[in-house]
PyMOL Python script that loads the backbone (N, CA, C, O; Angstrom):
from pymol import cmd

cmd.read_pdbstr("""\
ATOM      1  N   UNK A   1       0.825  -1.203   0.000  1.00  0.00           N
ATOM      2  CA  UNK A   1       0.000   0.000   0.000  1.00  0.00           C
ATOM      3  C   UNK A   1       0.861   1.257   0.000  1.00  0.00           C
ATOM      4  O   UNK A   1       0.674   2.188  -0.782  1.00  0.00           O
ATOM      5  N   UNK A   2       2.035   1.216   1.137  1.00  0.00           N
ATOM      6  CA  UNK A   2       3.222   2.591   0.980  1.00  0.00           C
ATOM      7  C   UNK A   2       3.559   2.709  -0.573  1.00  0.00           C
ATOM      8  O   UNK A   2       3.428   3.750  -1.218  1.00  0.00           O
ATOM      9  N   UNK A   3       4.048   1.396  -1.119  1.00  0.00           N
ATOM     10  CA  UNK A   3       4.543   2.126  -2.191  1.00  0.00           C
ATOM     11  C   UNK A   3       3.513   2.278  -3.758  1.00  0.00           C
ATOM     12  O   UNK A   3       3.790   2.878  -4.796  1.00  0.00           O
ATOM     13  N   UNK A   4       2.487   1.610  -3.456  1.00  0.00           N
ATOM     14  CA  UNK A   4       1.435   2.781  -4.681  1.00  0.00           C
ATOM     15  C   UNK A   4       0.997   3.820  -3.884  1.00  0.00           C
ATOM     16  O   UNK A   4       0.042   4.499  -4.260  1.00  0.00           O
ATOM     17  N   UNK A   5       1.380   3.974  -3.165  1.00  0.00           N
ATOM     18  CA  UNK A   5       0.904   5.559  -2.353  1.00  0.00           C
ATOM     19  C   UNK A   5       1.989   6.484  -2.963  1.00  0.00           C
ATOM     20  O   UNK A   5       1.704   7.622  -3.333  1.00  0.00           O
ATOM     21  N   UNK A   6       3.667   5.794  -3.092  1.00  0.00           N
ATOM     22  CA  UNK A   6       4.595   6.669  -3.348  1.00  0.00           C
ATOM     23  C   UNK A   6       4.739   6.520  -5.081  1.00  0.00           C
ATOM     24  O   UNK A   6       5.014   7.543  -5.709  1.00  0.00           O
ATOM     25  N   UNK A   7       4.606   5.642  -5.581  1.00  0.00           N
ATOM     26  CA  UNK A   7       4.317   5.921  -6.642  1.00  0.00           C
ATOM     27  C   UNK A   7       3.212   6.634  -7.531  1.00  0.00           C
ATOM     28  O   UNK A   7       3.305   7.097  -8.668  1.00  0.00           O
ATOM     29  N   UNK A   8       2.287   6.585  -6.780  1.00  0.00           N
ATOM     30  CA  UNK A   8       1.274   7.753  -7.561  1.00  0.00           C
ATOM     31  C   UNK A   8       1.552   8.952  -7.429  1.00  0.00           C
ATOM     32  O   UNK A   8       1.739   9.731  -8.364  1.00  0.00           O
ATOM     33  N   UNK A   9       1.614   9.259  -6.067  1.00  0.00           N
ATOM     34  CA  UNK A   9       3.007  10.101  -5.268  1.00  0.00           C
ATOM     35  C   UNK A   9       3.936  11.218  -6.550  1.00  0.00           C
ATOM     36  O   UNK A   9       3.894  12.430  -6.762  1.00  0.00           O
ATOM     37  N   UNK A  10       4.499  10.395  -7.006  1.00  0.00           N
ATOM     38  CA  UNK A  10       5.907  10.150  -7.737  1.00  0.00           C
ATOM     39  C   UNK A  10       5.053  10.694  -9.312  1.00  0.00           C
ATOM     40  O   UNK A  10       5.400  11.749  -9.842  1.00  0.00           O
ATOM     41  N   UNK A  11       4.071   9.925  -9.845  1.00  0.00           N
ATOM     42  CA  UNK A  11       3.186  10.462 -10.897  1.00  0.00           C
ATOM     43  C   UNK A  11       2.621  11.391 -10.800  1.00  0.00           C
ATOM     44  O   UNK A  11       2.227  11.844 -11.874  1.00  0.00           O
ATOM     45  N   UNK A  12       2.287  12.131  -9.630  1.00  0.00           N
ATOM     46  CA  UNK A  12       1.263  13.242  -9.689  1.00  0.00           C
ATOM     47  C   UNK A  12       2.307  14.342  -9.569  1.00  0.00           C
ATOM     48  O   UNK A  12       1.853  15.431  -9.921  1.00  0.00           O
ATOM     49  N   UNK A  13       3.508  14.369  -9.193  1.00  0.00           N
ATOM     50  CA  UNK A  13       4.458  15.457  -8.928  1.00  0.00           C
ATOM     51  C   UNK A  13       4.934  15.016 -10.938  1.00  0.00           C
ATOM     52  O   UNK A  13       4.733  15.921 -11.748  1.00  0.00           O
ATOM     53  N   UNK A  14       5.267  14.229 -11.241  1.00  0.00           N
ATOM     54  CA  UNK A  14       5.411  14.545 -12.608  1.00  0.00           C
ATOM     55  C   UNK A  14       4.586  15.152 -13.721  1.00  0.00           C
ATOM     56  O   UNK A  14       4.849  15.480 -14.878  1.00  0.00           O
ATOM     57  N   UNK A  15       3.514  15.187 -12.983  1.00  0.00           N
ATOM     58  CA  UNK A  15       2.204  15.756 -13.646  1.00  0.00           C
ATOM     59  C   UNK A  15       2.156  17.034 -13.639  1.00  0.00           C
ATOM     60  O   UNK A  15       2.037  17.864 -14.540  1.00  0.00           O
ATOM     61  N   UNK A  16       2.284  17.122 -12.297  1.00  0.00           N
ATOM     62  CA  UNK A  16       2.642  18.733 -11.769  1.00  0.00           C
ATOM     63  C   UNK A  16       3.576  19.541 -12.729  1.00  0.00           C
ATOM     64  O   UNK A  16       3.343  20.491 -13.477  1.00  0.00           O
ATOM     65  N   UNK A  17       4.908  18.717 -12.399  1.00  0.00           N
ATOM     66  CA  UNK A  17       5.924  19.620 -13.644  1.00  0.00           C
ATOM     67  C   UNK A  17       5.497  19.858 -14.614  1.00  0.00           C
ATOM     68  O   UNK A  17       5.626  21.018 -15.008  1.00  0.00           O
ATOM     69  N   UNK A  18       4.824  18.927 -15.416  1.00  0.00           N
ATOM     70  CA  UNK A  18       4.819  19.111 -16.755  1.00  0.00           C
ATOM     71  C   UNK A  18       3.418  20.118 -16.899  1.00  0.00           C
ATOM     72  O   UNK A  18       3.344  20.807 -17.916  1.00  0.00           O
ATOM     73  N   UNK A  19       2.568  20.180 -16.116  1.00  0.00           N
ATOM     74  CA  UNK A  19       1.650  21.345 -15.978  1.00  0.00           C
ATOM     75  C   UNK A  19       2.265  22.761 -15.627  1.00  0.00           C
ATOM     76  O   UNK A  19       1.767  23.847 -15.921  1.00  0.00           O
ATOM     77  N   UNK A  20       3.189  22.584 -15.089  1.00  0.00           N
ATOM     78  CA  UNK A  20       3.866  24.131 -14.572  1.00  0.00           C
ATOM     79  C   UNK A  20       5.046  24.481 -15.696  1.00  0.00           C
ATOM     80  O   UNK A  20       5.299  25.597 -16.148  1.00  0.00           O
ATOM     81  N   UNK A  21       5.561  23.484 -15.953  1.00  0.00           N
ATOM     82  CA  UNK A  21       5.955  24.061 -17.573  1.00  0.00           C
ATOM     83  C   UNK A  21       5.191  24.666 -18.311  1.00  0.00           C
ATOM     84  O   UNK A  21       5.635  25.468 -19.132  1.00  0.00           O
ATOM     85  N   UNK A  22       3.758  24.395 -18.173  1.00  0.00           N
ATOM     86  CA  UNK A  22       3.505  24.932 -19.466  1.00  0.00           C
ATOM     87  C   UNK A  22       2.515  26.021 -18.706  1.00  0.00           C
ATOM     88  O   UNK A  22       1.376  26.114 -19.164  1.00  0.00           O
ATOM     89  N   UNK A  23       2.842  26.779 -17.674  1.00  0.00           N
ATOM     90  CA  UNK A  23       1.997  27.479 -16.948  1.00  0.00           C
ATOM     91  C   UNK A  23       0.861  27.206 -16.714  1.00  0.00           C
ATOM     92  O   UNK A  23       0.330  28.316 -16.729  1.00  0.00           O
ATOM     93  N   UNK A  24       0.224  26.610 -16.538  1.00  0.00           N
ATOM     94  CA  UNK A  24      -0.935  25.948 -15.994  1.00  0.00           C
ATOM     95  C   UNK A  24      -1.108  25.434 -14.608  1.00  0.00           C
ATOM     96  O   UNK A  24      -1.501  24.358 -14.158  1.00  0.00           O
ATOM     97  N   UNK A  25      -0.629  26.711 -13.994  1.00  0.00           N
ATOM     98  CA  UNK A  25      -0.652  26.512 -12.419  1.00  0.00           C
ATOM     99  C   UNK A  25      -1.646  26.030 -11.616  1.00  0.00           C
ATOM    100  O   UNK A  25      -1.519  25.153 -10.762  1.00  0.00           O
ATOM    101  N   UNK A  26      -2.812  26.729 -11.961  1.00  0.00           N
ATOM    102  CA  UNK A  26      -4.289  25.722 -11.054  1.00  0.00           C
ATOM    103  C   UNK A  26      -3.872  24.318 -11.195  1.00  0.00           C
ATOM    104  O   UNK A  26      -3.173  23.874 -10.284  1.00  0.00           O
ATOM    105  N   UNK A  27      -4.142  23.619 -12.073  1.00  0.00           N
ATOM    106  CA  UNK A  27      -3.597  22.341 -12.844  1.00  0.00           C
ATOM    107  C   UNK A  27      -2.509  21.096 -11.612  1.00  0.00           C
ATOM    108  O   UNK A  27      -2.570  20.015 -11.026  1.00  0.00           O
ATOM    109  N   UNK A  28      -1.536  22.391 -11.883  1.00  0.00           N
ATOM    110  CA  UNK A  28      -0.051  22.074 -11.057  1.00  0.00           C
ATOM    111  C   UNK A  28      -0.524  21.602  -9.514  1.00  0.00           C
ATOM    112  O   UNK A  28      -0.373  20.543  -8.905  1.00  0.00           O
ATOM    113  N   UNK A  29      -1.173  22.888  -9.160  1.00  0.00           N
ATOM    114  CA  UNK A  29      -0.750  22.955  -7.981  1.00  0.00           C
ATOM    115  C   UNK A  29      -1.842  22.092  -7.343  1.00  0.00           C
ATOM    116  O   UNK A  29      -1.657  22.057  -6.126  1.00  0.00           O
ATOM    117  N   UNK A  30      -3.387  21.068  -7.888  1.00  0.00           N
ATOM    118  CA  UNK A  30      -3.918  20.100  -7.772  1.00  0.00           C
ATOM    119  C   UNK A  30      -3.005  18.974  -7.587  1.00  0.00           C
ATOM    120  O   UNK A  30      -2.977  18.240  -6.599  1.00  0.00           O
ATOM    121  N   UNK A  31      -2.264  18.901  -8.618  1.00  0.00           N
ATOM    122  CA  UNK A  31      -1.488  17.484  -8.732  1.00  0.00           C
ATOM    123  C   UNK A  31       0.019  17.249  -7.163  1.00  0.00           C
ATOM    124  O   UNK A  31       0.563  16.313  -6.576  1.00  0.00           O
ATOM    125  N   UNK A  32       0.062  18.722  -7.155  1.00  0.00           N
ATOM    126  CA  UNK A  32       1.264  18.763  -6.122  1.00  0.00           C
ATOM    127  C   UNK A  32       0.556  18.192  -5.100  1.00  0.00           C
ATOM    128  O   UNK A  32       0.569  17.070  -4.593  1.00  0.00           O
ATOM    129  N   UNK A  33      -0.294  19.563  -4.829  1.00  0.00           N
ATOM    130  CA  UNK A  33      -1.507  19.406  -3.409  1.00  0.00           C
ATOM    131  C   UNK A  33      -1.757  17.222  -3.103  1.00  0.00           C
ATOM    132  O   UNK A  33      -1.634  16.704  -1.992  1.00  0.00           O
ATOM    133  N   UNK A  34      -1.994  16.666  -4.015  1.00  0.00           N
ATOM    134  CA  UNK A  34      -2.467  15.794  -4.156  1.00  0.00           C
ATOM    135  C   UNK A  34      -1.286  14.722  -3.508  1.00  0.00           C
ATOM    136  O   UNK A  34      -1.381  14.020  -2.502  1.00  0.00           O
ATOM    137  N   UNK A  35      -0.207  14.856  -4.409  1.00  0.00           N
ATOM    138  CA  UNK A  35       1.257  14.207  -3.902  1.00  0.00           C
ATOM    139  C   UNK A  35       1.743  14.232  -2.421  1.00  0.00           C
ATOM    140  O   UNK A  35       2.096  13.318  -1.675  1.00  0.00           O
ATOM    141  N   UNK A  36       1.641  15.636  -2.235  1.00  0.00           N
ATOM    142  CA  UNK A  36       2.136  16.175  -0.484  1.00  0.00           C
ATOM    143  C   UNK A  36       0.912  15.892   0.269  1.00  0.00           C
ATOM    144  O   UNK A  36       1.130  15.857   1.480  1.00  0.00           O
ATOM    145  N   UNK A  37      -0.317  15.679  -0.062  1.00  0.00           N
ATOM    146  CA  UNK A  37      -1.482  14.983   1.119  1.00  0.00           C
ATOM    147  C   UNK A  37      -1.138  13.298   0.919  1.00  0.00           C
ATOM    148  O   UNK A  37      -1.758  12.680   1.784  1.00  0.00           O
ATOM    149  N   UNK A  38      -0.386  12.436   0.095  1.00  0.00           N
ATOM    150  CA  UNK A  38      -0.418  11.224  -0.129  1.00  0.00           C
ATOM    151  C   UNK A  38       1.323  10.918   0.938  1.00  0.00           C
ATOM    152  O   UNK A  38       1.533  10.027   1.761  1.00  0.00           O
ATOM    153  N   UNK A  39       2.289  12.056   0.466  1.00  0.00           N
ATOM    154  CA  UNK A  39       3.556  11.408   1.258  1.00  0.00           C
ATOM    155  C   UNK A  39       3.961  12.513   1.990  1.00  0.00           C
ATOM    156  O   UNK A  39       4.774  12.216   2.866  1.00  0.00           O
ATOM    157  N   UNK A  40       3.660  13.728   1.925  1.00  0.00           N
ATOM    158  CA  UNK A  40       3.858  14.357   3.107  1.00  0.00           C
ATOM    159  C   UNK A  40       5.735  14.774   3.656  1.00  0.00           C
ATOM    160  O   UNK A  40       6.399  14.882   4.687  1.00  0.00           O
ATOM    161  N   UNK A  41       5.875  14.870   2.321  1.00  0.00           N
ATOM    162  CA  UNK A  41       7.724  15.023   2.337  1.00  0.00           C
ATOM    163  C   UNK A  41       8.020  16.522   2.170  1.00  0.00           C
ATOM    164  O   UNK A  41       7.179  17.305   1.730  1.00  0.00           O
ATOM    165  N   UNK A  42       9.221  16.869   2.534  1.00  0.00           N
ATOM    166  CA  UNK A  42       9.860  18.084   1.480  1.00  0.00           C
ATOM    167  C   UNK A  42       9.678  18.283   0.361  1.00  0.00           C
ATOM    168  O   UNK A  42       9.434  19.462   0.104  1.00  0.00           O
ATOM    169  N   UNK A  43       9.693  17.516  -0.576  1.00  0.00           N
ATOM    170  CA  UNK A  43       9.994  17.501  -2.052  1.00  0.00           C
ATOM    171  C   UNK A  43       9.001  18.135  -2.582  1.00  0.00           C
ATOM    172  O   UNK A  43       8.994  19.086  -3.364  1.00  0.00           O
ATOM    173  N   UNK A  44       7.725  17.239  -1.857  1.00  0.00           N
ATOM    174  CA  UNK A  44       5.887  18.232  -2.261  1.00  0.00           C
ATOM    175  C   UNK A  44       5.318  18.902  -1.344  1.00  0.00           C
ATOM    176  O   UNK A  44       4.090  18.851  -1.284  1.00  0.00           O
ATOM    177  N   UNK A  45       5.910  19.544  -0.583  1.00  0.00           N
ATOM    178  CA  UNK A  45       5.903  20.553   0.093  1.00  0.00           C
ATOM    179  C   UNK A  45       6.525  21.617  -0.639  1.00  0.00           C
ATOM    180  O   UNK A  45       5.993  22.725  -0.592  1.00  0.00           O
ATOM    181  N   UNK A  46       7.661  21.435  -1.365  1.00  0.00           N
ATOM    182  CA  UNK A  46       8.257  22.594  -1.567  1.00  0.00           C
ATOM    183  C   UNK A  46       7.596  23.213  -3.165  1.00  0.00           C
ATOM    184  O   UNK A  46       7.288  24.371  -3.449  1.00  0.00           O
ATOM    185  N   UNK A  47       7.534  22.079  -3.944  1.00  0.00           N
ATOM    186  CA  UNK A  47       6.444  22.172  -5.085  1.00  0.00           C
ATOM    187  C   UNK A  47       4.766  22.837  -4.884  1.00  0.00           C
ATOM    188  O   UNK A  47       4.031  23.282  -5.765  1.00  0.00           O
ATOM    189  N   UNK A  48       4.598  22.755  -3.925  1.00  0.00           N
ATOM    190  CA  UNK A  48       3.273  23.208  -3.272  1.00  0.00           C
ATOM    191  C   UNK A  48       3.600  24.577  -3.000  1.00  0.00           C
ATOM    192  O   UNK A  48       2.818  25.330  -3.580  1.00  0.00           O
ATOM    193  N   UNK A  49       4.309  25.058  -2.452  1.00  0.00           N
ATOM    194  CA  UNK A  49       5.028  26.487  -1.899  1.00  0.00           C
ATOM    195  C   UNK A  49       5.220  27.180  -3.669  1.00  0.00           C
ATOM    196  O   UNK A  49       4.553  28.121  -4.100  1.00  0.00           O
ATOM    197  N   UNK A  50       6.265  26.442  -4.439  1.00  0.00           N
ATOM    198  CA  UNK A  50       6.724  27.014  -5.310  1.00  0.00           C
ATOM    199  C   UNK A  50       5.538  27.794  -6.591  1.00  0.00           C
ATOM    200  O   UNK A  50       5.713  28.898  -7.106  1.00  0.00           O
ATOM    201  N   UNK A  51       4.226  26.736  -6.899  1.00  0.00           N
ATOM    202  CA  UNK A  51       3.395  26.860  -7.228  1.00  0.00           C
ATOM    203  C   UNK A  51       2.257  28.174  -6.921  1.00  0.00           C
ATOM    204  O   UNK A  51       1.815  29.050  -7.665  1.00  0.00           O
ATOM    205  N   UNK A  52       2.008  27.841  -5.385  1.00  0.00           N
ATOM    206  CA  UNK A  52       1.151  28.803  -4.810  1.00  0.00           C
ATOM    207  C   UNK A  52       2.434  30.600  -5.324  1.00  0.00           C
ATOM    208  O   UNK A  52       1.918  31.683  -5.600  1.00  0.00           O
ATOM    209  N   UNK A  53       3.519  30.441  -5.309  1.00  0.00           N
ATOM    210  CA  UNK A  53       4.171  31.731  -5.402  1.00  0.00           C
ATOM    211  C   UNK A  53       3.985  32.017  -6.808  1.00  0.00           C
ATOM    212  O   UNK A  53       4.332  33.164  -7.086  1.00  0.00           O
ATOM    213  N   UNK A  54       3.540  31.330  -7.801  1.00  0.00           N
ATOM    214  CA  UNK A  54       3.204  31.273  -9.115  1.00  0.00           C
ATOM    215  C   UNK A  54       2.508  31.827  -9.189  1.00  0.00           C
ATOM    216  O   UNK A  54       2.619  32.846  -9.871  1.00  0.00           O
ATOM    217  N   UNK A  55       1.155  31.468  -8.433  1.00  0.00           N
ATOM    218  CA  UNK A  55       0.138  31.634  -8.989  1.00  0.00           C
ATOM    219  C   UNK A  55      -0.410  33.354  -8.322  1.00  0.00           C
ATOM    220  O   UNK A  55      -1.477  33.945  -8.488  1.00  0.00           O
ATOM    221  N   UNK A  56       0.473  33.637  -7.774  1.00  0.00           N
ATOM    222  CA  UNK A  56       0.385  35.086  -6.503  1.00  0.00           C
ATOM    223  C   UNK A  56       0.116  35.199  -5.470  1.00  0.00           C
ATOM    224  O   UNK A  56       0.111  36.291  -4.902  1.00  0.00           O
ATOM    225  N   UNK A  57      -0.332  33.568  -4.658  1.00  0.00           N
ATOM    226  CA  UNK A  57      -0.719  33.532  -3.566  1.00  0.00           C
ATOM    227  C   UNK A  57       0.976  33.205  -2.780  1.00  0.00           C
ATOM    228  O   UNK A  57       1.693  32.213  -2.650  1.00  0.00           O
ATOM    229  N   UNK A  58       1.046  34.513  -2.432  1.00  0.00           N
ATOM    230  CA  UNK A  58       2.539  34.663  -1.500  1.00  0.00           C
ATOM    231  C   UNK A  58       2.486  33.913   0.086  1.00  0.00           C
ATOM    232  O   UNK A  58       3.057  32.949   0.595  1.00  0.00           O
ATOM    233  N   UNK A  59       1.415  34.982   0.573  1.00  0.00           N
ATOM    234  CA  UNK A  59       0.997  34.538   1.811  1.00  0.00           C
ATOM    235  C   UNK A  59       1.143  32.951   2.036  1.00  0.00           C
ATOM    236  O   UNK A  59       1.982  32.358   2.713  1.00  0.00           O
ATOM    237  N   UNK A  60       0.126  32.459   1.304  1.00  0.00           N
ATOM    238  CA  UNK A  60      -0.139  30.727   1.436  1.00  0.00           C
ATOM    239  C   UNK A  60       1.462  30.335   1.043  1.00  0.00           C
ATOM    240  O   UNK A  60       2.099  29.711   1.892  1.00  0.00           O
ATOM    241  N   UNK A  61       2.066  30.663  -0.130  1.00  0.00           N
ATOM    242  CA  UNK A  61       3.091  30.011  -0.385  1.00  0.00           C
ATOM    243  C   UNK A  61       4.445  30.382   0.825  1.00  0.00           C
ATOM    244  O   UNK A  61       5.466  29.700   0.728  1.00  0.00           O
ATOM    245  N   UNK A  62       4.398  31.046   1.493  1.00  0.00           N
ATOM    246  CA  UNK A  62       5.547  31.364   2.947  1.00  0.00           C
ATOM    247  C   UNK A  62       5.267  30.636   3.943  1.00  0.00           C
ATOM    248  O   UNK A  62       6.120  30.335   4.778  1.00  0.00           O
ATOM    249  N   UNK A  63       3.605  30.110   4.024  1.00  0.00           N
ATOM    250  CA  UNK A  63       3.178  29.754   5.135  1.00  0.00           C
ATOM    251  C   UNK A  63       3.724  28.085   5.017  1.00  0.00           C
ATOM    252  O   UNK A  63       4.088  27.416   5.984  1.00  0.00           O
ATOM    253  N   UNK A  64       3.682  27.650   3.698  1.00  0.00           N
ATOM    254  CA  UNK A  64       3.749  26.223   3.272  1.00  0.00           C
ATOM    255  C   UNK A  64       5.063  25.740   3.469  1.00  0.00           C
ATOM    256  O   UNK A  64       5.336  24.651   3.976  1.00  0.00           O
ATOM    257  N   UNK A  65       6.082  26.802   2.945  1.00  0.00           N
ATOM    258  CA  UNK A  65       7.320  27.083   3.064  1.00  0.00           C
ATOM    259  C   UNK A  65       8.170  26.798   4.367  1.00  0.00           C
ATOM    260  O   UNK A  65       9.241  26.234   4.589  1.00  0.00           O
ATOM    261  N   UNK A  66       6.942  27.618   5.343  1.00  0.00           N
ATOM    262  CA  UNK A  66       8.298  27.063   6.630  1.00  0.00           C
ATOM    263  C   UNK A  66       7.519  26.084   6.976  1.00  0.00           C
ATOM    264  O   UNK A  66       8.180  25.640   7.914  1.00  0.00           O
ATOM    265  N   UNK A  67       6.618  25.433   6.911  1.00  0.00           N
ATOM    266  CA  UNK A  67       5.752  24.441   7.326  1.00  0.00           C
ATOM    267  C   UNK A  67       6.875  22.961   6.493  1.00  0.00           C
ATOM    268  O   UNK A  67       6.986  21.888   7.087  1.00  0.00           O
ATOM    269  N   UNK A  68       7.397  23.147   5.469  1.00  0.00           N
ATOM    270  CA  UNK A  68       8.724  22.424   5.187  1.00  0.00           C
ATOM    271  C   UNK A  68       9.937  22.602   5.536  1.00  0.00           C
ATOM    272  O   UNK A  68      10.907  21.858   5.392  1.00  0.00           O
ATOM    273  N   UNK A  69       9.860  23.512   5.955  1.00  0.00           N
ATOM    274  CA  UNK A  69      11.192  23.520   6.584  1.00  0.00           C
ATOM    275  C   UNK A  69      11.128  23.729   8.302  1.00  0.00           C
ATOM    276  O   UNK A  69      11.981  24.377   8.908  1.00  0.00           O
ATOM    277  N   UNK A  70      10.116  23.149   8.872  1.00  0.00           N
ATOM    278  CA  UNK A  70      10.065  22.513  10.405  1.00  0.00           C
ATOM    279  C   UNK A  70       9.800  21.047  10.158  1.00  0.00           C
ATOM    280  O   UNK A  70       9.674  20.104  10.939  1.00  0.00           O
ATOM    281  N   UNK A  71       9.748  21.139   8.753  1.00  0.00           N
ATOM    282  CA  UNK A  71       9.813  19.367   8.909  1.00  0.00           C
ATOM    283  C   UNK A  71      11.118  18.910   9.594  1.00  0.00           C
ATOM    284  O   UNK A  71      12.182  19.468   9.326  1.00  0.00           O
ATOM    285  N   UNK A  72      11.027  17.737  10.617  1.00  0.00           N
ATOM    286  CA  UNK A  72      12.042  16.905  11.060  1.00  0.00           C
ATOM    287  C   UNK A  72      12.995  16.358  10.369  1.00  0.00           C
ATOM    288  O   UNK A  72      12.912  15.504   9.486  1.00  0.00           O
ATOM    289  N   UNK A  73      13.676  16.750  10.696  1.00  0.00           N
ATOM    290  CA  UNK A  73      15.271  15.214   9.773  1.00  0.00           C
ATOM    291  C   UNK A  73      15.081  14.208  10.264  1.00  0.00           C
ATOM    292  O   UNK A  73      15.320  14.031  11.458  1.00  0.00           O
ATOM    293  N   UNK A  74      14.597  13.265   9.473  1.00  0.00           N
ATOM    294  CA  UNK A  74      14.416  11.879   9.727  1.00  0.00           C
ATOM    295  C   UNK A  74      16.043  10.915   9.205  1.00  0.00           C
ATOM    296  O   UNK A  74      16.790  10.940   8.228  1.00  0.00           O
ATOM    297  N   UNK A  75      15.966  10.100  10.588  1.00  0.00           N
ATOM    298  CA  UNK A  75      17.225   9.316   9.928  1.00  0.00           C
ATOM    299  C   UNK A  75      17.062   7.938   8.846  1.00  0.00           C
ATOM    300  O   UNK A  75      16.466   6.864   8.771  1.00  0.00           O
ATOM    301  N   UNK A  76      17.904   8.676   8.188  1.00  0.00           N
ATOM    302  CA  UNK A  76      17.953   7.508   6.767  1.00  0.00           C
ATOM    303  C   UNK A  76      17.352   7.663   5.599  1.00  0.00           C
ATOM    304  O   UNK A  76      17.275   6.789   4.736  1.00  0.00           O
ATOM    305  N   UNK A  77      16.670   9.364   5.489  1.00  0.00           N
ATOM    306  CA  UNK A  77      15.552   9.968   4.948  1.00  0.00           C
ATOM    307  C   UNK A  77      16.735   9.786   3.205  1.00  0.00           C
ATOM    308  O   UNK A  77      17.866   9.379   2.937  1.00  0.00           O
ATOM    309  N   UNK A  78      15.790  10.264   2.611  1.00  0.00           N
ATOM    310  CA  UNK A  78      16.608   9.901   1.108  1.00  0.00           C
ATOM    311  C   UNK A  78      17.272  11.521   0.877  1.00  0.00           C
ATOM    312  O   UNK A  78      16.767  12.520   1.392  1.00  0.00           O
ATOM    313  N   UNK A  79      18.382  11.536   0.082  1.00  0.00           N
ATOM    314  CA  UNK A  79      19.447  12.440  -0.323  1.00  0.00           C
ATOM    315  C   UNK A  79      18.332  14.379  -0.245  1.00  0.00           C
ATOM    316  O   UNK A  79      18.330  15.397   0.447  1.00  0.00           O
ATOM    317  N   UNK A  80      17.544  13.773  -1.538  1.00  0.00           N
ATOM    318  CA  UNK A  80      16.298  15.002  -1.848  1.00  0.00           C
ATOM    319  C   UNK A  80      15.255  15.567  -0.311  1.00  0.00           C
ATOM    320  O   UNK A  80      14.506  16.528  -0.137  1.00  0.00           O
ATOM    321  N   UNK A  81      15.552  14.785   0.290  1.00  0.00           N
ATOM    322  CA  UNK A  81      14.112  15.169   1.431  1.00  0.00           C
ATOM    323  C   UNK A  81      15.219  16.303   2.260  1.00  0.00           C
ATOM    324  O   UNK A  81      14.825  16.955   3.226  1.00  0.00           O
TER     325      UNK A  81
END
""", "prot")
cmd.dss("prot")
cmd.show_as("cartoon", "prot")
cmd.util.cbc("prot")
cmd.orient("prot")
């Protein structure tokens, strides 16, 4: 169950990119939102932050921001987190 959680995970943040490439931030920031409620890491946390600053929502995107960066260091966590 963890890992189709992290693999959809893993698909919906690729989804994301390729929506925020092409500016289509509402889009994006569904698919992020979606990733970081499924694994709950840095990685879509910070995609969630980066997005919301896209789209002009500053506020939300600072708030998300340190809300990743009080995330804990977990030991053994992977290189990216």
């Amino acid at each position: 169950a963890a890992a189709d959680e992290a693999e959809r995970a893993r698909a919906l943040v690729y989804q994301g990119d390729d929506l925020f490439t092409e500016k289509r931030y509402g889009e994006a920031l569904q698919a992020y939102e979606e990733a970081d409620h499924l694994m709950r890491v840095p990685t879509t946390g910070v995609e969630v932050a980066k997005t919301l600053a896209a789209l002009g929502r500053l506020s939300e995107a600072r708030e998300t921001a340190r809300a990743v960066e009080q995330m804990p260091v977990v030991a053994d966590e992977p290189l990216p987190f």
